[in-house]
N, CA, C and O atoms as CSV, one atom per row, in Angstrom:
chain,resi,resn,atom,element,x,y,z
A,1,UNK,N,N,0.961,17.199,-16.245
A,1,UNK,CA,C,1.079,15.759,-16.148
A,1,UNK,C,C,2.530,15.361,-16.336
A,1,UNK,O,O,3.159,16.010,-17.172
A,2,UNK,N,N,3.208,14.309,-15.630
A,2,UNK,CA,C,4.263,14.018,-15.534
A,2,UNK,C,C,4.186,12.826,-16.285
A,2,UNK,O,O,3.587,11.907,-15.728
A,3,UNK,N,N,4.785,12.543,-17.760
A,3,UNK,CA,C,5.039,12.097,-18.809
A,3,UNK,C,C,5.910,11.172,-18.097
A,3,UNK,O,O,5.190,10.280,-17.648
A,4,UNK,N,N,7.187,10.965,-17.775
A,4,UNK,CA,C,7.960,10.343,-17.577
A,4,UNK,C,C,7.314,9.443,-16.247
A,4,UNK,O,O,7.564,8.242,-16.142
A,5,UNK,N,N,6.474,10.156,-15.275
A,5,UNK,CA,C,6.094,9.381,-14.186
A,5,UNK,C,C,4.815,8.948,-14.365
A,5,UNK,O,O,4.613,7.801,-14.764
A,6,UNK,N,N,3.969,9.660,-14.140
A,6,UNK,CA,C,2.196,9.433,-14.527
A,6,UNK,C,C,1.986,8.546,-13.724
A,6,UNK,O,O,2.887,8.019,-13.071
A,7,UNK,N,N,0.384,8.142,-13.615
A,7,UNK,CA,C,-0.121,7.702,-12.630
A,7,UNK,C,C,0.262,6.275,-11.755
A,7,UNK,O,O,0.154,6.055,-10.549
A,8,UNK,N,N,0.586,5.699,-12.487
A,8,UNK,CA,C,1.337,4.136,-12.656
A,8,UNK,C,C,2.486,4.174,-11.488
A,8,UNK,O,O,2.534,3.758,-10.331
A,9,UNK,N,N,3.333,4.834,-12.300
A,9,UNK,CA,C,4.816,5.659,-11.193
A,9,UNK,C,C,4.308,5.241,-9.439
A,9,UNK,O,O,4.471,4.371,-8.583
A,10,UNK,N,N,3.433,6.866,-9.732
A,10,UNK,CA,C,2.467,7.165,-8.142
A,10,UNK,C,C,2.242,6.214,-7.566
A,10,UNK,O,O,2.666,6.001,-6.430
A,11,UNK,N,N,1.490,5.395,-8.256
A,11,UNK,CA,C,0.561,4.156,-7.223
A,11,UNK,C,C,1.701,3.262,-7.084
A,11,UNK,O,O,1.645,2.598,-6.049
A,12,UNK,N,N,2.675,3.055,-7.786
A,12,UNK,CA,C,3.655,2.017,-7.674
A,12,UNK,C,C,4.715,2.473,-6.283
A,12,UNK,O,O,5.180,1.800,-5.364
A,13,UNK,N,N,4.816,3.808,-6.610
A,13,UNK,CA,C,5.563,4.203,-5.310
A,13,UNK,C,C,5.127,4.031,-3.464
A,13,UNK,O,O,5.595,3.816,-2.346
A,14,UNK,N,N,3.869,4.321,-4.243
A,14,UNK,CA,C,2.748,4.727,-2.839
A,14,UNK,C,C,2.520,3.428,-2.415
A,14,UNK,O,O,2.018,3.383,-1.292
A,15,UNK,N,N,2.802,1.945,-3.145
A,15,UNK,CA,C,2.327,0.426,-2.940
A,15,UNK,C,C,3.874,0.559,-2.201
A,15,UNK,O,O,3.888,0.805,-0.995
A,16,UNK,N,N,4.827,0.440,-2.737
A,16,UNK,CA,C,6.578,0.239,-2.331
A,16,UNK,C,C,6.279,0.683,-0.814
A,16,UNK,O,O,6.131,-0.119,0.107
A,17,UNK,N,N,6.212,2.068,-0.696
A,17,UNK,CA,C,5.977,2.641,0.624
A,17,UNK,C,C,5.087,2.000,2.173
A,17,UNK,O,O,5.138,1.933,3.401
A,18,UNK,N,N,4.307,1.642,0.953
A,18,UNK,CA,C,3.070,0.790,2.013
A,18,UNK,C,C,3.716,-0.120,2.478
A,18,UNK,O,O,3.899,-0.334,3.676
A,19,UNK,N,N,4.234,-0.911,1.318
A,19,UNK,CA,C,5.429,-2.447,1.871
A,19,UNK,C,C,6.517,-2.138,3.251
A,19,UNK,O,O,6.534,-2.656,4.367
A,20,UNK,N,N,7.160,-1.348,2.797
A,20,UNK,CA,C,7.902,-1.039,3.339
A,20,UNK,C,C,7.497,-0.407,5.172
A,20,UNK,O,O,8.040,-0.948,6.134
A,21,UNK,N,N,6.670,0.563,5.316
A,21,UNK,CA,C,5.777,0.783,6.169
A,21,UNK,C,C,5.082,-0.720,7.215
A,21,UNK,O,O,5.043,-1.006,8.412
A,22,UNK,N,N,4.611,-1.379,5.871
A,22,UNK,CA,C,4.458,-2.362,6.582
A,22,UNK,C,C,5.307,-3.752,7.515
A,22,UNK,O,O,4.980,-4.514,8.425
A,23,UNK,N,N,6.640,-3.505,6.603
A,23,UNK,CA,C,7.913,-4.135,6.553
A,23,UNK,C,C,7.951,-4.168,8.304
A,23,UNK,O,O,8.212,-5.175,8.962
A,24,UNK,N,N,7.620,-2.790,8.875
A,24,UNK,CA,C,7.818,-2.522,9.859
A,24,UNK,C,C,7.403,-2.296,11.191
A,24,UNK,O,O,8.034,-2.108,12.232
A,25,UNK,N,N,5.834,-2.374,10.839
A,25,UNK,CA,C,5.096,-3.125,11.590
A,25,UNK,C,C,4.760,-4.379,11.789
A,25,UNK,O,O,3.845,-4.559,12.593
A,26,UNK,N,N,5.193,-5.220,11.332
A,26,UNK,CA,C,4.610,-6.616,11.188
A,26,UNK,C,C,6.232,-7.030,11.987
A,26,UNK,O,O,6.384,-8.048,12.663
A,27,UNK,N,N,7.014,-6.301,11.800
A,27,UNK,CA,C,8.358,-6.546,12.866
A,27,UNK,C,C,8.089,-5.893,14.397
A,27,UNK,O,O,8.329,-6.558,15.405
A,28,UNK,N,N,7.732,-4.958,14.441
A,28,UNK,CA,C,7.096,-4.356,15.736
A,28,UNK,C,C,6.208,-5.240,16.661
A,28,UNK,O,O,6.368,-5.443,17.865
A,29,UNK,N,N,5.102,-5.787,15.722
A,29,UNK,CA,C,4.378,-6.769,16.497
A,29,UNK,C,C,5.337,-7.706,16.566
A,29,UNK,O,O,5.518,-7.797,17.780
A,30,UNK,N,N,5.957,-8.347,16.122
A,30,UNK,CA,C,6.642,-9.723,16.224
A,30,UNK,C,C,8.134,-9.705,17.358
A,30,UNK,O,O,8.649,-10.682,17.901
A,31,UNK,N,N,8.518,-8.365,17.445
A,31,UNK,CA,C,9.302,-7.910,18.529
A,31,UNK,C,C,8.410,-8.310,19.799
A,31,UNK,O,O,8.978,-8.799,20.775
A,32,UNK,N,N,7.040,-8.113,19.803
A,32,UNK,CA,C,6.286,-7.504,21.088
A,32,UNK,C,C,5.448,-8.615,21.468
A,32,UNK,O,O,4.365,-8.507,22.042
A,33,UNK,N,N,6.059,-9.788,21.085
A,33,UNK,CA,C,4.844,-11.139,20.893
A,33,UNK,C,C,4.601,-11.311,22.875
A,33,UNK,O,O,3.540,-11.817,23.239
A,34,UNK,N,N,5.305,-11.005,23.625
A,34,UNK,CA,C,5.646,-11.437,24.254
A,34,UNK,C,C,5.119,-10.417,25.743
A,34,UNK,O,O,4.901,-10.709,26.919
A,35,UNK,N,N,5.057,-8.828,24.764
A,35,UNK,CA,C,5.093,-7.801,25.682
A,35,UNK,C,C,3.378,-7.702,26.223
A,35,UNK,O,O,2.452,-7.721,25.412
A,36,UNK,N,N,3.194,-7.606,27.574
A,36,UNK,CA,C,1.892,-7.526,28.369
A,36,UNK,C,C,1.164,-6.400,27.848
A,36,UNK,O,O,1.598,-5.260,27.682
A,37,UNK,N,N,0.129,-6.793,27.631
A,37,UNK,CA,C,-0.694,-5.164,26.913
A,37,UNK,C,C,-0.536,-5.048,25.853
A,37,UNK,O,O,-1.530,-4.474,25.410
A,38,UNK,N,N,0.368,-5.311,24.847
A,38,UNK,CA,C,0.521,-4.873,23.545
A,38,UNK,C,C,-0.725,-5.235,22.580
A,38,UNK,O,O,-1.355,-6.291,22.520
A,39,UNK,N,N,-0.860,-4.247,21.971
A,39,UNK,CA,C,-1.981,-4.138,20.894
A,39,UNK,C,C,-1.288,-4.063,19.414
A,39,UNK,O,O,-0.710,-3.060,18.997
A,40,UNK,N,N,-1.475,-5.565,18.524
A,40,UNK,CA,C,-0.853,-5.391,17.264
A,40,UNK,C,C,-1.524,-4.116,16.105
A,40,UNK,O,O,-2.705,-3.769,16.083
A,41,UNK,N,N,-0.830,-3.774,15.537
A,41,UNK,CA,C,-0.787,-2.548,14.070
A,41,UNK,C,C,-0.966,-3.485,13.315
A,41,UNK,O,O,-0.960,-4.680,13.613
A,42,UNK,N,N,-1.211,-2.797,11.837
A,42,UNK,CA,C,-1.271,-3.097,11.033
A,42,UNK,C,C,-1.661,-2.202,9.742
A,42,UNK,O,O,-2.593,-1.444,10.011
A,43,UNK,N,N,-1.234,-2.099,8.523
A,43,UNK,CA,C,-1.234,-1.088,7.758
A,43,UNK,C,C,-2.293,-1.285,6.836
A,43,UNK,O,O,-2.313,-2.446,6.428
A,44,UNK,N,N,-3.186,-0.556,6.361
A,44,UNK,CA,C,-3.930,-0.386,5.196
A,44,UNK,C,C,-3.763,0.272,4.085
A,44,UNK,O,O,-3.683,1.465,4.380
A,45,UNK,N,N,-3.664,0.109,2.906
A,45,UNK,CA,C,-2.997,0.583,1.491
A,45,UNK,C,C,-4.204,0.167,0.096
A,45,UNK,O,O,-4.984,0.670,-0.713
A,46,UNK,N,N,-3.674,-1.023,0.545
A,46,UNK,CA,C,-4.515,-1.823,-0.962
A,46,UNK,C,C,-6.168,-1.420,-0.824
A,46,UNK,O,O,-6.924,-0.896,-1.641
A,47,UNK,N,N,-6.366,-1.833,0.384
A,47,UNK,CA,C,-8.137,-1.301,0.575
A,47,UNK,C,C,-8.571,-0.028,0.112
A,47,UNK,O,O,-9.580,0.277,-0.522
A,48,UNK,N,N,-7.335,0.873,0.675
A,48,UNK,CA,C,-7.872,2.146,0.496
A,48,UNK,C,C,-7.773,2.399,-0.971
A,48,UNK,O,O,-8.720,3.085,-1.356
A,49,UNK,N,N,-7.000,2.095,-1.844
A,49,UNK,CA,C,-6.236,2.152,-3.125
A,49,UNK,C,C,-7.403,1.660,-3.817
A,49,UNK,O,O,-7.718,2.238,-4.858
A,50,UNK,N,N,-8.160,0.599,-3.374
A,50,UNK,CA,C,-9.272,-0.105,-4.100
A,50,UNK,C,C,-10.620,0.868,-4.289
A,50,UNK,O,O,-11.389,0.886,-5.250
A,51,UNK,N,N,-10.665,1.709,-3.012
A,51,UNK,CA,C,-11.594,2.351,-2.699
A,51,UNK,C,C,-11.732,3.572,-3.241
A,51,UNK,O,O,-12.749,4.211,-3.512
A,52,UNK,N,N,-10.393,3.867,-3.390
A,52,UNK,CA,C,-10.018,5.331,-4.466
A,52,UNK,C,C,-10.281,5.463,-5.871
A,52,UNK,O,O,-10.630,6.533,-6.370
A,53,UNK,N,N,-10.064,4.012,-6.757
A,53,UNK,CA,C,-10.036,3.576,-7.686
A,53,UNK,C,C,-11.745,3.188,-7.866
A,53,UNK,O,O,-12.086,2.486,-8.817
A,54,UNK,N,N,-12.428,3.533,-7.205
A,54,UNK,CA,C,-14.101,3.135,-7.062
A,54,UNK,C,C,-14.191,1.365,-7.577
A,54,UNK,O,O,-15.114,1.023,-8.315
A,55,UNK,N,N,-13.177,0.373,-7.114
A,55,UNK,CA,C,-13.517,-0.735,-6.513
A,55,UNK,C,C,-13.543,-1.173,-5.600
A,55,UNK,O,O,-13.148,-2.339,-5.611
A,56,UNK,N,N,-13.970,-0.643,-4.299
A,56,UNK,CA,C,-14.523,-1.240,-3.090
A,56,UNK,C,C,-15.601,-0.101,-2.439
A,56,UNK,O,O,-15.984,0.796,-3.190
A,57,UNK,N,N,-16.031,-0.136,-1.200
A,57,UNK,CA,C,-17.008,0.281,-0.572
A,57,UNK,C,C,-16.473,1.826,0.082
A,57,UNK,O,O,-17.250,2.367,0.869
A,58,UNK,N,N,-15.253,2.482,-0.215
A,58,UNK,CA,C,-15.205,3.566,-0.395
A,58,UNK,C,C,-16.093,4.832,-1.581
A,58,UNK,O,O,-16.610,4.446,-2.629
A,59,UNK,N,N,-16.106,6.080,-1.209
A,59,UNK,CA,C,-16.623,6.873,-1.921
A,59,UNK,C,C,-15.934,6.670,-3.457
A,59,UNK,O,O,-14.822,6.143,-3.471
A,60,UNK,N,N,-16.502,7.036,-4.667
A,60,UNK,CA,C,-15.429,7.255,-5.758
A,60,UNK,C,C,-15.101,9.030,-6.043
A,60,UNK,O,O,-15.874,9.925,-6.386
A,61,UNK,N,N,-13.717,9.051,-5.753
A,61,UNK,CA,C,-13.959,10.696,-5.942
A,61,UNK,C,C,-13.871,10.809,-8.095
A,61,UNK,O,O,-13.543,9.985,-8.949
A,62,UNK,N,N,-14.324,12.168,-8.159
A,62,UNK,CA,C,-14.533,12.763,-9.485
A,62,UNK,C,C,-14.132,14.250,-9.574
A,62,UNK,O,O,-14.444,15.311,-9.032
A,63,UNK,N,N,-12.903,13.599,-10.961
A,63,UNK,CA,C,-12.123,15.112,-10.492
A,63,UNK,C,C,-12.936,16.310,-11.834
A,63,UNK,O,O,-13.639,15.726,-12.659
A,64,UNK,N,N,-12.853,17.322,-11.934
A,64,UNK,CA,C,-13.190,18.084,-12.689
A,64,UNK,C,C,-13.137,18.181,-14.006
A,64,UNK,O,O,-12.184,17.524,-14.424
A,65,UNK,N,N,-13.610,18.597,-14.677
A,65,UNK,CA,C,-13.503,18.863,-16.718
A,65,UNK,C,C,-13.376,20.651,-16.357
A,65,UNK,O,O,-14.400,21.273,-16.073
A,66,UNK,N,N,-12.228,21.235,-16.402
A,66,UNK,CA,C,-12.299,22.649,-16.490
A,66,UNK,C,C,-12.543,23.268,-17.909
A,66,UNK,O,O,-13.125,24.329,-18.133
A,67,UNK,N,N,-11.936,22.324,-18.920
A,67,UNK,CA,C,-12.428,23.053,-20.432
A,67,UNK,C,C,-12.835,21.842,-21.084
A,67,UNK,O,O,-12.417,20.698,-20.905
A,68,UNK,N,N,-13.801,22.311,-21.946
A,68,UNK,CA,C,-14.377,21.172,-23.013
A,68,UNK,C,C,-13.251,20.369,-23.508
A,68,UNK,O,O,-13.452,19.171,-23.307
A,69,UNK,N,N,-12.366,20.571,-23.967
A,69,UNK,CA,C,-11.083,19.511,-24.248
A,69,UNK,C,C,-10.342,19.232,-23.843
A,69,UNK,O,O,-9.208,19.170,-24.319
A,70,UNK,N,N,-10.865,18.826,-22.315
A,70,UNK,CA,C,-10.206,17.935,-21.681
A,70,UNK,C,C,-10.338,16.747,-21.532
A,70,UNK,O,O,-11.510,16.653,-21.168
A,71,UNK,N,N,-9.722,15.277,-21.583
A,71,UNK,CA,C,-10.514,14.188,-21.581
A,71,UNK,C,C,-11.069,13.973,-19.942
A,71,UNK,O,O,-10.400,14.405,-19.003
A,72,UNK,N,N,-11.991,13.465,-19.798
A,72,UNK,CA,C,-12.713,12.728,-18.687
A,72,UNK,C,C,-11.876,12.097,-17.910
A,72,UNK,O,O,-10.782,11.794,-18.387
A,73,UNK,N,N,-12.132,11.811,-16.779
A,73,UNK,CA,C,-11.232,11.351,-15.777
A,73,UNK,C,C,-12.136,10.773,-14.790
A,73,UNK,O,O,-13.057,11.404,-14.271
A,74,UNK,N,N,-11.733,9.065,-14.445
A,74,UNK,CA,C,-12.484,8.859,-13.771
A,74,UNK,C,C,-12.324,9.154,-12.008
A,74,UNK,O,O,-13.139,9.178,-11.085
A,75,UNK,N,N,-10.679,9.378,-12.114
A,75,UNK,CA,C,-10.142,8.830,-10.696
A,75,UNK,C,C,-9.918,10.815,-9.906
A,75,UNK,O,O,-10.797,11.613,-10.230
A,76,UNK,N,N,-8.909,11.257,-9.094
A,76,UNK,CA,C,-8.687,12.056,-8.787
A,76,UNK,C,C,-8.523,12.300,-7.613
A,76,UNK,O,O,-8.769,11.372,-6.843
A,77,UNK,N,N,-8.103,13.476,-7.087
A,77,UNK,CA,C,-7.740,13.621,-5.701
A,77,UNK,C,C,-6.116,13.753,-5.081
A,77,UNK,O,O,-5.133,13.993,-5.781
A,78,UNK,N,N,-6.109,13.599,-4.038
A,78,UNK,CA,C,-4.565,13.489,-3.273
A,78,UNK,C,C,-4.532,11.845,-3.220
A,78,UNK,O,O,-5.462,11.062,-3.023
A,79,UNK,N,N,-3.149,11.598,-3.461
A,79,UNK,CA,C,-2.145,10.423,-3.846
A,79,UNK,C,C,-2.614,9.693,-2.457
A,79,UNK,O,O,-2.324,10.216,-1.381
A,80,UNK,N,N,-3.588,8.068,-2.538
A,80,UNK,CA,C,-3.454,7.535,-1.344
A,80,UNK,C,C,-2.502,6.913,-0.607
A,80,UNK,O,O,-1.981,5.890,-1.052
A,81,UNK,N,N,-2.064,7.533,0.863
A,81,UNK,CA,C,-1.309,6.934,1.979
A,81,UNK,C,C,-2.094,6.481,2.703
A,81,UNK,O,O,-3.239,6.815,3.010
A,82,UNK,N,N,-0.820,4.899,3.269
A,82,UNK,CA,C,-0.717,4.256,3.749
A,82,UNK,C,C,-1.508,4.513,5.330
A,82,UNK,O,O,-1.179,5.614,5.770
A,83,UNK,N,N,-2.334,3.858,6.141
A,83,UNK,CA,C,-3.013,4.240,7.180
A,83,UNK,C,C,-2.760,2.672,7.995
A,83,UNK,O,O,-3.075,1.537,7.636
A,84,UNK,N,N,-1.926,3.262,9.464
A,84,UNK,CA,C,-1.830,2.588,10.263
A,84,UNK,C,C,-2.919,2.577,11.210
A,84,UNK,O,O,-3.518,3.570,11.624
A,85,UNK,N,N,-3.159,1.181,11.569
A,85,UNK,CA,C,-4.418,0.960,12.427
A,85,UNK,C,C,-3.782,-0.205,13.644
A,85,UNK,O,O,-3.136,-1.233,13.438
A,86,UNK,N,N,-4.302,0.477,15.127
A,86,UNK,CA,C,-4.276,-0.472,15.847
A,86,UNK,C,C,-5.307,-1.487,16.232
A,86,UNK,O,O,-6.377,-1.052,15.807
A,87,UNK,N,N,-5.469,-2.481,16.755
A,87,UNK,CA,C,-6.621,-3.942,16.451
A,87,UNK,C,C,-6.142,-3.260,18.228
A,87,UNK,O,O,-5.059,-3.177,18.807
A,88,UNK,N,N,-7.503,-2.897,18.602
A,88,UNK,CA,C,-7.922,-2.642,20.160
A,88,UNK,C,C,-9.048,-3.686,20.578
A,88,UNK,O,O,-9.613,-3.594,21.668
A,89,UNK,N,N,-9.304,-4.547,19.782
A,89,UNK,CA,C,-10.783,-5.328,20.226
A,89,UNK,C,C,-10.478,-7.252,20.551
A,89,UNK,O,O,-11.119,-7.988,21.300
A,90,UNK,N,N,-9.146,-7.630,19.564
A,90,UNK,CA,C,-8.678,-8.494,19.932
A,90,UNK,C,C,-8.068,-8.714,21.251
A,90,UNK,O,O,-7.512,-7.750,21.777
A,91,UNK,N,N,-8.101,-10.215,22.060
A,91,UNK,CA,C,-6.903,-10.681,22.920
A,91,UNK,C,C,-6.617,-11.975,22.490
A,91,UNK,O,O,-7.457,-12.612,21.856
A,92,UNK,N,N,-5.440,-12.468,22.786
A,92,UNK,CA,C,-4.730,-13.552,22.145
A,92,UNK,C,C,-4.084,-14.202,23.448
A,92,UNK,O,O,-3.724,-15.378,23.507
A,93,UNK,N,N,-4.006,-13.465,24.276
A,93,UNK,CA,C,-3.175,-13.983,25.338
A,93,UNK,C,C,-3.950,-14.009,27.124
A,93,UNK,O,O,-4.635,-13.000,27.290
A,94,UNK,N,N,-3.940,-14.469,27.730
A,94,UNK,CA,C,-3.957,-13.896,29.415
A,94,UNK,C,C,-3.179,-12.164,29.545
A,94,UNK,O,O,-3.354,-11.167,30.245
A,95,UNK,N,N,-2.735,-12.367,28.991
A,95,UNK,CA,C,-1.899,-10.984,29.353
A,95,UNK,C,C,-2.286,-9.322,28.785
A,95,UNK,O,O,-1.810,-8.187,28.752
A,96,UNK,N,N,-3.286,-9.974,28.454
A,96,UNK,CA,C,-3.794,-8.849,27.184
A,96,UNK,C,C,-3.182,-8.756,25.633
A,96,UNK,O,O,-3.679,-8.029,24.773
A,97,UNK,N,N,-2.227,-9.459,25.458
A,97,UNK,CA,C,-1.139,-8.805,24.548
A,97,UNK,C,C,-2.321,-9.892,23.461
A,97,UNK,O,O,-2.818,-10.996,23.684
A,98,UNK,N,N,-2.462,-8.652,21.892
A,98,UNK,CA,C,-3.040,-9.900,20.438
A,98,UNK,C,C,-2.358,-10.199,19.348
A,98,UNK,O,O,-2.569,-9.971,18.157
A,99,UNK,N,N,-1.141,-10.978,20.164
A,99,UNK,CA,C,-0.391,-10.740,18.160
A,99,UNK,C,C,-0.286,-12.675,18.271
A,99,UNK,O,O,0.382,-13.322,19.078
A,100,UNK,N,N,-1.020,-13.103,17.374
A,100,UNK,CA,C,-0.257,-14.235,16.734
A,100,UNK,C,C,0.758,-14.248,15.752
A,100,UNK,O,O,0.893,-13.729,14.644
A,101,UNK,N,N,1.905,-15.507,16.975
A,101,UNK,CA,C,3.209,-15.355,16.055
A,101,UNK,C,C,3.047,-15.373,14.610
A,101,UNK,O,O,3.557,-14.602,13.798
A,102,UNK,N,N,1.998,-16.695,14.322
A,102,UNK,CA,C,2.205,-17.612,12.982
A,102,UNK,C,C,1.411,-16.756,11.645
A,102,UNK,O,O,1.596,-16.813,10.429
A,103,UNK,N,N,0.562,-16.045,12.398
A,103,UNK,CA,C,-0.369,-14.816,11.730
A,103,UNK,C,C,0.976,-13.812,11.219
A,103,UNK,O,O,1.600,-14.170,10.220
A,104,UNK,N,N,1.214,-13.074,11.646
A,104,UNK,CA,C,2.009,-12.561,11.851
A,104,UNK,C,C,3.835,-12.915,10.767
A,104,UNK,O,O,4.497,-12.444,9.842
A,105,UNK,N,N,3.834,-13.394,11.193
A,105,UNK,CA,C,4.817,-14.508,10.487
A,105,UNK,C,C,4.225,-14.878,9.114
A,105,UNK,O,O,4.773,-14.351,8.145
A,106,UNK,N,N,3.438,-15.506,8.940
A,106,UNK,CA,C,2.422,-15.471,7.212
A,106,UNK,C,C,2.170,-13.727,6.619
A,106,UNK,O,O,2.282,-13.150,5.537
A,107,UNK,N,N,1.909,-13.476,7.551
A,107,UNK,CA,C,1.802,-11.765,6.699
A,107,UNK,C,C,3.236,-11.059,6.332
A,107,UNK,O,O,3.262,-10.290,5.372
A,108,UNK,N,N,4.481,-11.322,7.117
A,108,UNK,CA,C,5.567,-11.119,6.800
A,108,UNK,C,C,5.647,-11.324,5.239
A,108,UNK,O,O,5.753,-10.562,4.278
A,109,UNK,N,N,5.524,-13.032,5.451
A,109,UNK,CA,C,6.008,-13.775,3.872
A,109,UNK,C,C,5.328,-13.107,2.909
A,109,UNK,O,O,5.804,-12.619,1.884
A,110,UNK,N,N,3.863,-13.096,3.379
A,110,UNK,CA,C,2.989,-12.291,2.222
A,110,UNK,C,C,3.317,-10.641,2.001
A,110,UNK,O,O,2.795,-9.878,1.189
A,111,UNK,N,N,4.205,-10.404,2.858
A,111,UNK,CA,C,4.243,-8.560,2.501
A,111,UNK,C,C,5.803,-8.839,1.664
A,111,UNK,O,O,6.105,-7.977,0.838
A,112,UNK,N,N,6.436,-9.597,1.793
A,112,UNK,CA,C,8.036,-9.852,0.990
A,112,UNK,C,C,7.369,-10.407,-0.032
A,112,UNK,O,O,7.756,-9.529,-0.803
A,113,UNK,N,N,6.652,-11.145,-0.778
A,113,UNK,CA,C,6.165,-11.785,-2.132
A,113,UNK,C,C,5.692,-10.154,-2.772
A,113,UNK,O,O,6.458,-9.772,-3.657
A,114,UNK,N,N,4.805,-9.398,-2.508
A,114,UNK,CA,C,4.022,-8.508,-2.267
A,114,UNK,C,C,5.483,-7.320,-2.401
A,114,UNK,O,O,5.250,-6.475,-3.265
A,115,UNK,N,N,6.295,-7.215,-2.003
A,115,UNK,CA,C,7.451,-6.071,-2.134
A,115,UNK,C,C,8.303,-6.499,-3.122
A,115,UNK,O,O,8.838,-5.619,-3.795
A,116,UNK,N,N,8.558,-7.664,-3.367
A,116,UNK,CA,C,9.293,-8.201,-4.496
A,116,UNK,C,C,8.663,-8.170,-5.962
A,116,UNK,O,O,9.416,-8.027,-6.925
A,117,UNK,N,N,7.325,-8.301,-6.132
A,117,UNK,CA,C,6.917,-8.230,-7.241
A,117,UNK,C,C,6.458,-6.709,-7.827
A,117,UNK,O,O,6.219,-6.401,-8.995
A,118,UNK,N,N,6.420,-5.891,-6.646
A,118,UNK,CA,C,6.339,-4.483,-6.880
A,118,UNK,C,C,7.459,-3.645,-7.337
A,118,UNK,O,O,7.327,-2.563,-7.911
A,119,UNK,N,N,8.777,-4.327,-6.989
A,119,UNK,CA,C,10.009,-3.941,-7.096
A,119,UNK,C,C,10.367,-4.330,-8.740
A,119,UNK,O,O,11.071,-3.574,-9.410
A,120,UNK,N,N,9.778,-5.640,-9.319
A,120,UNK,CA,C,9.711,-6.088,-9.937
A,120,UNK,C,C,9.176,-4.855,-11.545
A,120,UNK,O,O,9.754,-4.322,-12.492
A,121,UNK,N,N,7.874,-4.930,-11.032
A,121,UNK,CA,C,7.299,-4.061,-11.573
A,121,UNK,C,C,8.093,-2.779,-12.210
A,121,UNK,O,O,8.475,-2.563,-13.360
A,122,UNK,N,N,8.208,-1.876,-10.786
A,122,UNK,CA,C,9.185,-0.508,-11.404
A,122,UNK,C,C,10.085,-0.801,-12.102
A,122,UNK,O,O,10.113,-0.163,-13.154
A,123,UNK,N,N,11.134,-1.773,-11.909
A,123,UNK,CA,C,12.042,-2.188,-12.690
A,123,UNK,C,C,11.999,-2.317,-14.027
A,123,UNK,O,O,13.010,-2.047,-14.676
A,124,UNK,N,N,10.665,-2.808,-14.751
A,124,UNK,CA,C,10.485,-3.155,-15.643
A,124,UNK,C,C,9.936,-1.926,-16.474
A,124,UNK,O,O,10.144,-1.814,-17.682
A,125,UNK,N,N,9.082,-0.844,-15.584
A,125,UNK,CA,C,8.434,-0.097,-16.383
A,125,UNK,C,C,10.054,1.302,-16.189
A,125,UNK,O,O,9.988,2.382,-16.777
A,126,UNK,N,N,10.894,1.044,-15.588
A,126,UNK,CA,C,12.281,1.648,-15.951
A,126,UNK,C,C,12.688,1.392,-17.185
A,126,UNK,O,O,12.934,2.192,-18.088
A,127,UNK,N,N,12.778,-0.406,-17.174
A,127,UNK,CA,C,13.559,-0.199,-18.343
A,127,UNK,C,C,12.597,-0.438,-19.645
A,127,UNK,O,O,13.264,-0.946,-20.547
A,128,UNK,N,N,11.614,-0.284,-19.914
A,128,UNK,CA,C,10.847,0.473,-20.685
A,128,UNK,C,C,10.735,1.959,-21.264
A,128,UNK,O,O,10.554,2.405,-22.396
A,129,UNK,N,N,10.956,2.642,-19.765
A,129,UNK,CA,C,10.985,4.101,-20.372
A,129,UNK,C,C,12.752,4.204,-20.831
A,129,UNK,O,O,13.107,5.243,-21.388
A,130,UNK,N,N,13.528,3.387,-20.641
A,130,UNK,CA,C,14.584,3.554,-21.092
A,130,UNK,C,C,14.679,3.467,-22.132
A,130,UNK,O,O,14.967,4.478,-22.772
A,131,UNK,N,N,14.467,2.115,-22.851
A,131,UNK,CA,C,14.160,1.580,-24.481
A,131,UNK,C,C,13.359,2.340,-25.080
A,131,UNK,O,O,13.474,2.171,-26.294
A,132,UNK,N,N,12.312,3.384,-24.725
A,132,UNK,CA,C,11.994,4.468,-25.147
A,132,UNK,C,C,12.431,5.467,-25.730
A,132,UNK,O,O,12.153,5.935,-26.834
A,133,UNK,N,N,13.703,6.045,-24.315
A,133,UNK,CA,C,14.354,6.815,-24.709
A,133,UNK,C,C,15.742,6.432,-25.297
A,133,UNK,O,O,16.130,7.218,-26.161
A,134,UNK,N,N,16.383,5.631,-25.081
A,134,UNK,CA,C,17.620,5.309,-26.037
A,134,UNK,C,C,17.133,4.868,-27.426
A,134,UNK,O,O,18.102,4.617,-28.142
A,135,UNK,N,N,16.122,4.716,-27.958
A,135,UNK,CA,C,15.428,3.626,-28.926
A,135,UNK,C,C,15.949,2.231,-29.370
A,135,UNK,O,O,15.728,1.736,-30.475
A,136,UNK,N,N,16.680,1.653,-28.356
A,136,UNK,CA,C,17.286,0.155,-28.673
A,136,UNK,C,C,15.989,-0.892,-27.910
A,136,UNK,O,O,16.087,-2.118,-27.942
């Protein structure tokens, strides 16, 4: 177990990533508002994260007790990534193309509120483990 990082770290990184990931699709569609055929992306993180964590309609995985003194564990598995999905069932346009600007544009704002307070976060649990270790 990684003392200095632990689970917190992980999911905080793996949320940053998602942002960021997403940072970049939600610019992709918004490049392509325009382009014939285009089919908007979009990233999934939090769902899956919910689903891992056995709060949503995902499986809950259960990791092992190899010796009697070990404590219980509810969660386990490989670290969830980020899963890009294309929306093939929408149209928005004559042209085929489904991206609403203003959609689109609101999910921006909401993925920058959403990257800022995550950024927020690490920051804080930094300088925590700092005041830890300096003891001031």
């Amino acid at each position: 177990m990684n003392v200095l990082g632990g689970s917190e770290m992980a999911r905080l990184k793996g949320a940053i990533t998602a942002a960021e990931l997403r940072q970049q699709v939600i610019a992709n569609n918004i490049a392509n508002v325009d382009t014939p055929g285009f089919k908007r992306s979009e990233v999934l993180f939090e769902e899956l994260l919910a689903g891992r964590m056995g709060n949503g309609s995902y499986p809950r995985l259960e990791a092992r007790r190899t010796h009697a003194k070990h404590i219980p564990f509810g969660g386990g598995g490989n670290a969830v990534r980020p899963q890009l999905v294309t929306d093939e069932t929408t149209l928005m346009n004559n042209n085929l193309n489904n991206v609403d600007i203003d959609r689109e544009m609101a999910l921006l704002a909401k993925n920058q509120l959403r990257y800022n307070a995550l950024i927020q976060q690490l920051n804080h649990k930094i300088s925590m483990l700092r005041i830890g270790i300096e003891g001031r």
